[in-house]
TORPA-367109 format. One record per residue (C-alpha): residue in three letters; x, z, y. Coordinates in nm, 3 decimals, padded with zeros to 5 digits. Each point is the difference from the previous one (the first is absolute). Example, Ala and Ser with C-alpha at 12.3 -4.5 7.8 and 13.67 -1.06 7.14 Angstrom:
BEGIN
kolza|X|Z|Y
Ala|01.230|00.780|-00.450 .
Ser|00.137|-00.066|00.344 .
***
This chain:
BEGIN
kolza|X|Z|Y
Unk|08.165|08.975|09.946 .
Unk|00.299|00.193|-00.153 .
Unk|00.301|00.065|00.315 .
Unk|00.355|-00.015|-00.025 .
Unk|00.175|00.325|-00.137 .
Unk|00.234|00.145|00.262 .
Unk|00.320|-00.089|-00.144 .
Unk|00.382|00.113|00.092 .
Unk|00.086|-00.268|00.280 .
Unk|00.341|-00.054|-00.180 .
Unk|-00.205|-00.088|-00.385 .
Unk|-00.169|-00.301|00.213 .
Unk|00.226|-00.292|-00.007 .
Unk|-00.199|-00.227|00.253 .
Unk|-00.017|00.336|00.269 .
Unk|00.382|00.094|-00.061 .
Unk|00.059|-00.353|00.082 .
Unk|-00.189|-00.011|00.297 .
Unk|00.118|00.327|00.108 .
Unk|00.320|-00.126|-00.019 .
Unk|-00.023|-00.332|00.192 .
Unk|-00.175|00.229|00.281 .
Unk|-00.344|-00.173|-00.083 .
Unk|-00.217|00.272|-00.085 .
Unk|-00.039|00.395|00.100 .
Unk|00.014|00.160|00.337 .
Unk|00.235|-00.082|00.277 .
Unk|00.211|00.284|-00.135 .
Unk|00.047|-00.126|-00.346 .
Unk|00.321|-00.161|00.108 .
Unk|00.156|00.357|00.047 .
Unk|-00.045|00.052|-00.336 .
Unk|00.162|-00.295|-00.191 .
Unk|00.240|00.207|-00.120 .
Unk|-00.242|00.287|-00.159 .
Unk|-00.197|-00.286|-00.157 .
Unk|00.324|-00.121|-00.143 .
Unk|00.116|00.302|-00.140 .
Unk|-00.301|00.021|-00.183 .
Unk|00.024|-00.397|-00.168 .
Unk|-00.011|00.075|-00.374 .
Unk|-00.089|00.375|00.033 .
Unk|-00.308|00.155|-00.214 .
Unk|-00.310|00.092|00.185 .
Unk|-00.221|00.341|-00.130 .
Unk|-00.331|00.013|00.055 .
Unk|-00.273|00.269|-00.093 .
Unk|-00.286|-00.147|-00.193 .
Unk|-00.335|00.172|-00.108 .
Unk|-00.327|-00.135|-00.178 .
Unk|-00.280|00.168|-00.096 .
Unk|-00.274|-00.048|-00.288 .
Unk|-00.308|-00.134|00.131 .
Unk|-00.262|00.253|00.120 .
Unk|00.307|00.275|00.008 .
Unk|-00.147|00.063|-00.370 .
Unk|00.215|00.229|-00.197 .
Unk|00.058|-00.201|-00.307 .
Unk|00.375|00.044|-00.063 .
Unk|00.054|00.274|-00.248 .
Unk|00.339|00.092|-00.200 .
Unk|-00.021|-00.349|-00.228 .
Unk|-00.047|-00.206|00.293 .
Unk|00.258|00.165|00.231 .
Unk|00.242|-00.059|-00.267 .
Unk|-00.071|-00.357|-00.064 .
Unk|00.027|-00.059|00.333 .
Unk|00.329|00.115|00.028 .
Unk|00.116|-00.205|-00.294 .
Unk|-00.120|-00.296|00.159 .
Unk|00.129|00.114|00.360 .
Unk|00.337|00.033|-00.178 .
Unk|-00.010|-00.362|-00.192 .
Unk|-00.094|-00.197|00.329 .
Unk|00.274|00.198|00.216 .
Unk|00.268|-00.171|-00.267 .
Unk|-00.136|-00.333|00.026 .
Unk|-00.083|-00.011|00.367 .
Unk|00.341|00.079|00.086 .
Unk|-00.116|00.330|00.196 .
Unk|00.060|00.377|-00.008 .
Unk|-00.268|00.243|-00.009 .
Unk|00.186|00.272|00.206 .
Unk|-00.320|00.275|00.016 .
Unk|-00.330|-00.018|-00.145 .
Unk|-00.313|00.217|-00.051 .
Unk|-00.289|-00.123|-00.258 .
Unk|-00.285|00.209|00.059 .
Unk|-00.369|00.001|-00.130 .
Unk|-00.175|-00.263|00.242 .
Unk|00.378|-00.157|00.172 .
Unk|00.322|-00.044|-00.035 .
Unk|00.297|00.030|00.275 .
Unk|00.320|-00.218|-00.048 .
Unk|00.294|-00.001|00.201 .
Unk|00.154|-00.333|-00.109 .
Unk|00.333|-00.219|00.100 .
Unk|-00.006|-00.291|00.068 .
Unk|00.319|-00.162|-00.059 .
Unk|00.064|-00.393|00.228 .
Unk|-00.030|-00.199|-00.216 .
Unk|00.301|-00.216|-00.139 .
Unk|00.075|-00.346|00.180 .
Unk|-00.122|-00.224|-00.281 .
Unk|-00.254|00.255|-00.148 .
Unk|00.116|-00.024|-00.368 .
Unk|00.030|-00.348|00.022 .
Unk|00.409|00.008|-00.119 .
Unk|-00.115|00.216|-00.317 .
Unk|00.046|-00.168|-00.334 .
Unk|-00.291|00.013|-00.216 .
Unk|00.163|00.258|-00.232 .
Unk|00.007|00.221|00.303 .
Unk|-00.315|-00.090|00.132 .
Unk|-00.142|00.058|-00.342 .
Unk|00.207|00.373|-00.033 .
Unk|-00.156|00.082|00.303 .
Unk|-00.393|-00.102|-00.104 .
Unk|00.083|00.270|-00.305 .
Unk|-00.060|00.340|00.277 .
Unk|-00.372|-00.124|00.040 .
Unk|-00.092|-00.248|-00.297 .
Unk|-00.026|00.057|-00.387 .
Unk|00.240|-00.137|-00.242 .
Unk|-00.263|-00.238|-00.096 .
Unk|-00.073|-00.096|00.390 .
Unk|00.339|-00.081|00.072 .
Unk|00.031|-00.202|-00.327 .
Unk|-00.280|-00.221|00.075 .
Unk|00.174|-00.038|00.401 .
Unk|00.368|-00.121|-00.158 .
Unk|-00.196|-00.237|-00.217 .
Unk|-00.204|-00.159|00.266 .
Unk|00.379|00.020|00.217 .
Unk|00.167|-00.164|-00.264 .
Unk|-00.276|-00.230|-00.117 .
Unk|00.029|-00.164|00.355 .
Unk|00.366|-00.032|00.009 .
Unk|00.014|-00.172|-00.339 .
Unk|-00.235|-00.250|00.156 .
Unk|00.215|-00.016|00.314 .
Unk|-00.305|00.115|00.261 .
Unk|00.236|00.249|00.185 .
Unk|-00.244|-00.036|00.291 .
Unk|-00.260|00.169|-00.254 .
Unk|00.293|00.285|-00.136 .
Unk|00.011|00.091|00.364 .
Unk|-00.340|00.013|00.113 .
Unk|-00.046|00.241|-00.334 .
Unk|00.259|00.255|00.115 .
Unk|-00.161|-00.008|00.386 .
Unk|-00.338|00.132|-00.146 .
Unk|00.206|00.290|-00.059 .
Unk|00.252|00.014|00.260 .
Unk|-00.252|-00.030|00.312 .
Unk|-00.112|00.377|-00.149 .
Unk|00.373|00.149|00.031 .
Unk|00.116|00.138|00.313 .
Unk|-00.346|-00.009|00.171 .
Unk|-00.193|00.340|00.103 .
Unk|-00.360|-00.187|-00.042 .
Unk|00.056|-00.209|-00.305 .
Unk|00.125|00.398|-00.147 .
Unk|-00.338|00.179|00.070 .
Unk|-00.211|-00.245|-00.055 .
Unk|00.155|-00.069|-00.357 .
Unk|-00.008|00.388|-00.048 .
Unk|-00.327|00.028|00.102 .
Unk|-00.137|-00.250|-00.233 .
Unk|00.140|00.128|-00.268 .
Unk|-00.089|00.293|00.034 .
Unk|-00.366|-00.085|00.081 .
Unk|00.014|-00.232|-00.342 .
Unk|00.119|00.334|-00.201 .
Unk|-00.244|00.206|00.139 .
Unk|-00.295|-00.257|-00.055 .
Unk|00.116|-00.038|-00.338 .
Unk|-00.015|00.380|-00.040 .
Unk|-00.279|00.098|00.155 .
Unk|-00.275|-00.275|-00.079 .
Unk|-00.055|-00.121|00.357 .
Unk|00.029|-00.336|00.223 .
Unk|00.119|-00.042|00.320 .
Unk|00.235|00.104|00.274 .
Unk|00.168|00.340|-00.019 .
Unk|00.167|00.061|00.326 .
Unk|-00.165|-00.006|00.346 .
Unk|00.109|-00.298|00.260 .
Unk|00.385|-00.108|00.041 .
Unk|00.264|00.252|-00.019 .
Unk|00.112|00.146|00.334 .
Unk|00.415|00.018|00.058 .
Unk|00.209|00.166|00.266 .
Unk|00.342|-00.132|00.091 .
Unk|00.208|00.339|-00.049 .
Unk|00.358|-00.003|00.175 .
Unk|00.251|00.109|-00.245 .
Unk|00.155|00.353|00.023 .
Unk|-00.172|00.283|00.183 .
Unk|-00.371|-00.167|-00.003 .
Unk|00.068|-00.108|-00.360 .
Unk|00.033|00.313|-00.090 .
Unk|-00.242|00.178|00.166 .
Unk|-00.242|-00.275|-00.184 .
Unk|00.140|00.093|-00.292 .
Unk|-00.066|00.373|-00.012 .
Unk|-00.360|-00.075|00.124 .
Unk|-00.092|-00.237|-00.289 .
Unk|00.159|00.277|-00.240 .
Unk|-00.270|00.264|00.178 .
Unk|-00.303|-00.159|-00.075 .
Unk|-00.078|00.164|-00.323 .
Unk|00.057|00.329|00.203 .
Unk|-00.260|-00.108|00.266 .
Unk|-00.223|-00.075|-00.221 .
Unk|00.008|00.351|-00.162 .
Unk|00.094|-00.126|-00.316 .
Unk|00.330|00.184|-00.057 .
Unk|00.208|00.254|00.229 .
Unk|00.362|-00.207|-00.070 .
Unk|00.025|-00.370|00.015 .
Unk|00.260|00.075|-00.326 .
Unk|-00.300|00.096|-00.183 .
Unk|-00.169|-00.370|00.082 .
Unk|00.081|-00.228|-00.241 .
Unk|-00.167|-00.306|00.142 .
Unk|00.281|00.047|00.324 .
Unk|00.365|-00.083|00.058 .
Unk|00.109|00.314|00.024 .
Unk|-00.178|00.129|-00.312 .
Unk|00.199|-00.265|-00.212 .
Unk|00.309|00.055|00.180 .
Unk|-00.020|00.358|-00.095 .
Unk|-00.106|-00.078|-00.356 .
Unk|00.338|-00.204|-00.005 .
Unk|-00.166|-00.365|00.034 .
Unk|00.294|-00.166|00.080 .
Unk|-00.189|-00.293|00.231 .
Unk|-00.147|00.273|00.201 .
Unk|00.324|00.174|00.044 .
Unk|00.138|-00.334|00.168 .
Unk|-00.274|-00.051|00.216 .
Unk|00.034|00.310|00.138 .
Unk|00.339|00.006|00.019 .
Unk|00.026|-00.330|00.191 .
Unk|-00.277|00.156|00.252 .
Unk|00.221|00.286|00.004 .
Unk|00.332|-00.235|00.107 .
Unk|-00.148|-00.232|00.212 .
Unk|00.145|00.027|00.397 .
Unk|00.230|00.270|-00.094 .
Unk|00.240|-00.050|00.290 .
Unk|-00.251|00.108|00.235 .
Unk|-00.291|00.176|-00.196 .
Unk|-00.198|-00.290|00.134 .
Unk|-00.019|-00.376|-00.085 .
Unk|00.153|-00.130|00.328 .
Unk|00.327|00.105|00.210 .
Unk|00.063|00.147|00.398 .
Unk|-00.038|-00.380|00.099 .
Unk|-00.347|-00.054|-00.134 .
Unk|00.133|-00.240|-00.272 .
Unk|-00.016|00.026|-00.361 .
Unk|00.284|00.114|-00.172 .
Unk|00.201|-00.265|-00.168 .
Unk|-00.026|00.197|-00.366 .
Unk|-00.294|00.260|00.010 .
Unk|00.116|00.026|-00.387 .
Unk|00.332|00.111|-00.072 .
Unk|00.046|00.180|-00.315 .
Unk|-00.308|00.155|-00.087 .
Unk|-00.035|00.406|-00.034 .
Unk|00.003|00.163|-00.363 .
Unk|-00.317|00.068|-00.163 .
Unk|00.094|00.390|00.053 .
Unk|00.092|-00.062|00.414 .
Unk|-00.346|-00.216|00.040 .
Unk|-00.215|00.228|-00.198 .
Unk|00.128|00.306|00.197 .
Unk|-00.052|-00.136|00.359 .
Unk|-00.322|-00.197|-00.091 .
Unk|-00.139|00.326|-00.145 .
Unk|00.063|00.191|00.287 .
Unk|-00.187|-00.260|00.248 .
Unk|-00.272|00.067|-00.261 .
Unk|00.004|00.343|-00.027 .
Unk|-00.026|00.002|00.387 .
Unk|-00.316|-00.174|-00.020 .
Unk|-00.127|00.186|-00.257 .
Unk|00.037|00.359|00.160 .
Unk|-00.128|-00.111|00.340 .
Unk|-00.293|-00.150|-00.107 .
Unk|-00.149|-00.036|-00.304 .
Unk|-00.356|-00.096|00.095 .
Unk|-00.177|-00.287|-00.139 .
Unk|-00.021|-00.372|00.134 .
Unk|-00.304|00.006|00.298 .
Unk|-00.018|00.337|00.025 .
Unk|00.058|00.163|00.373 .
Unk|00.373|00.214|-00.055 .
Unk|-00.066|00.122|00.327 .
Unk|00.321|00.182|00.211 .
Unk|00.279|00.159|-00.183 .
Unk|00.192|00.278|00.213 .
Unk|00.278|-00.248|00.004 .
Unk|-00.235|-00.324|00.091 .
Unk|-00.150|00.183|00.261 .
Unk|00.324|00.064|00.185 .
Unk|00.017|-00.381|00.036 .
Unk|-00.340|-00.033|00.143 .
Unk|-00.186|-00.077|-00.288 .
Unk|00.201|-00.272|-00.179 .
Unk|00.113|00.073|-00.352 .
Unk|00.367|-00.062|-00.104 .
Unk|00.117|-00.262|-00.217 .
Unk|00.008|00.183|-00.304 .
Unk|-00.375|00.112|00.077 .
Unk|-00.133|-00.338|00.072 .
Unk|00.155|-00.102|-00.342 .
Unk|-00.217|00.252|-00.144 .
Unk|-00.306|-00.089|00.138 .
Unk|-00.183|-00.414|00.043 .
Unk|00.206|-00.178|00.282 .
Unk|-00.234|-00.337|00.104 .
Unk|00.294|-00.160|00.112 .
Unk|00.218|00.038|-00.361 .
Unk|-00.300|-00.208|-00.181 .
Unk|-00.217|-00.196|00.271 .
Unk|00.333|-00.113|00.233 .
Unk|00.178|-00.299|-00.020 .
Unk|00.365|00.095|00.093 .
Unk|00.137|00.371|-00.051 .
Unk|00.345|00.136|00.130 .
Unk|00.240|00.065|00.294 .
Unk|-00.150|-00.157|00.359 .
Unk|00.313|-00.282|00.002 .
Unk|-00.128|-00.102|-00.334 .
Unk|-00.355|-00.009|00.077 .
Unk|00.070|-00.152|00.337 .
Unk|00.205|-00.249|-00.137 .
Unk|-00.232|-00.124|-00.279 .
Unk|-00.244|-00.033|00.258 .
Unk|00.176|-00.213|00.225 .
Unk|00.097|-00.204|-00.276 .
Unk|-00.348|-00.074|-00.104 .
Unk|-00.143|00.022|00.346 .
Unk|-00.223|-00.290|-00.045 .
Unk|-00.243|00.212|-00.226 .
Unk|-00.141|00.185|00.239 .
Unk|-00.203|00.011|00.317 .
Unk|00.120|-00.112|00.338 .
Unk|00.000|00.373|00.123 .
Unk|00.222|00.130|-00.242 .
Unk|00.353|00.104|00.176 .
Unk|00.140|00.190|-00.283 .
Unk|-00.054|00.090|-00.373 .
Unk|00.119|00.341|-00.060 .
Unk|-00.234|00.268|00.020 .
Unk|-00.026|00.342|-00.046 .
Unk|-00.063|00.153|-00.319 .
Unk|-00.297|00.250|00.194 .
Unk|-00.017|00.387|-00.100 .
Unk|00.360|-00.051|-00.153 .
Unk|00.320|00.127|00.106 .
Unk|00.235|-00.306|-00.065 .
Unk|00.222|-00.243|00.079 .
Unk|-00.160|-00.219|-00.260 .
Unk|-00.240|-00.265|00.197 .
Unk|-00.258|-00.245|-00.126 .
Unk|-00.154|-00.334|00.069 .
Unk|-00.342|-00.085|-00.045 .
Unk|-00.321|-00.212|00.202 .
Unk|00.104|-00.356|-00.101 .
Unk|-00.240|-00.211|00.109 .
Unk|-00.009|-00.201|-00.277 .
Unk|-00.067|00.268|-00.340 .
Unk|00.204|-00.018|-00.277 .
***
């Protein structure tokens, strides 16, 4: 039987709310009321991967394309941004916000808006046949049937699951079509990591971009065009404000959460120019780059410089190379964050369990993960 996803504590109304009356957590969760209400109506980013069944290599050129169209189309009607992404030949990386979603979920909309918004995803013809159904049941006066309509859609916005698994069917219904076959296309349920914004979201970032360079399959990430940083380069204008945003977020400290341990009230002030973003997000991957440039699963060994710290690579190096913890975790970024999320959705795990953050082994960082839930997402 399917689990729960690990979701951001503060995009589950019934935990917030029991957070907040002091009825669920750890003894300590009452310490942080004020963290959890900073965060009330805040986005949530989470790294998500999926791979093709049997880790067959069956996504050439046409296919990476496609998918990107459609990755694009369902990113405008869920209501998300796609701030990093990597499409390679048997998976695909997205680093994807998740924006709270509103109070009434769409429900104060008119239809005209409702409708304006069903034109990023459906065809001309697809939305005609949706107003004519909407206005169909007002003429008869069945509101209660207008409105169920429009929640077939709206349940999809704003909603990390309802996003890949509309993607991924899609895509699997293209690629059927295409290709003659039946069937599934992508192996189990996607796996997602809660990513702090700021410093870890950034660090996710320039790892996603890397993957065509651990693979071997070009020296640059700008020569990738299946990556964010590939279309950002090429002038894509959606990958330029993904990055850009990743690039911006937790400015006032370089990380996503202030000296007291709390989130920052706005991570997002203005965000950088294309030119400031590009230049500092290049250089985090051009660090990685130089320092290691081996492929995913294969042993780097000791650098001069990771041997002065006993063995553990930097940052920059473990970017370069397959971190566990960035694709098989469930929480990624500084130990208050970690720690925090954990107490908040204490309840999850085993009786033993005293804390959540944990560190990131081999690595040289601040950055901390949480994994070992004892019930599997």
């Amino acid at each position: 039987m399917p689990q729960r996803r690990f979701l951001a504590p503060w995009h589950q109304p019934d935990l917030f709310e029991a957070l907040a009356r002091g009825e669920a957590g750890s003894a300590g969760t009452a310490l942080d009321a004020e963290a959890l209400a900073a965060l009330r109506g805040k986005p949530a980013i989470y790294h998500c991967i999926s791979r093709v069944v049997d880790r067959r290599f069956v996504l050439g050129p046409a296919e990476k394309e496609q998918f990107v169209r459609y990755m694009r189309a369902y990113e405008a009607f869920g209501q998300l941004r796609v701030l990093a992404f990597s499409v390679m030949s048997n998976h695909f990386h997205l680093l994807l916000e998740v924006p709270s979603p509103p109070e009434r979920r769409g429900a104060d909309w008119s239809d005209e808006e409702f409708l304006l918004h069903l034109a990023s995803l459906y065809s001309k013809r697809g939305v005609a046949k949706i107003r004519w159904e909407l206005e169909h049941f007002r003429d008869l006066g069945h509101d209660s049937a207008a409105v169920a309509l429009r929640e077939r859609f709206l349940r999809r916005m704003w909603d990390l699951s309802a996003f890949m698994k509309s993607l991924k069917q899609r895509f699997t219904r293209w690629f059927n079509w295409q290709h003659g076959r039946k069937g599934t296309l992508w192996e189990e349920r996607f796996k997602s990591v809660l990513v702090e914004s700021g410093h870890a979201a950034r660090v996710m970032a320039a790892y996603i971009d890397l993957n065509a360079v651990r693979a071997g399959m070009v020296e640059d990430p700008k020569d990738y065009r299946w990556c964010s940083y590939g279309q950002a380069v090429a002038g894509n204008q959606r990958a330029r404000e993904g990055l850009q945003r990743v690039m911006s977020e937790g400015e006032a400290a370089g990380h996503g959460e202030g000296a007291d341990g709390r989130p920052h009230p706005e991570a997002v002030a203005v965000l950088q120019s294309w030119r400031t973003a590009a230049r500092r997000y290049r250089q985090a991957l051009f660090n990685a780059l130089h320092r290691n440039t081996s492929r995913e699963g294969e042993d780097v060994g000791q650098t001069g410089e990771s041997a002065t710290r006993g063995g553990e690579l930097s940052e920059a190096e473990a970017v370069g190379t397959r971190v566990r913890h960035f694709v098989d975790g469930l929480v990624i970024g500084s130990a208050a964050f970690v720690d925090r999320t954990f107490r908040w959705t204490r309840e999850r795990f085993g009786a033993r369990r005293r804390d959540g953050a944990r560190k990131i082994r081999g690595v040289a960082t601040e950055l901390r993960a949480m994994r070992d839930l004892a019930e599997r997402t």
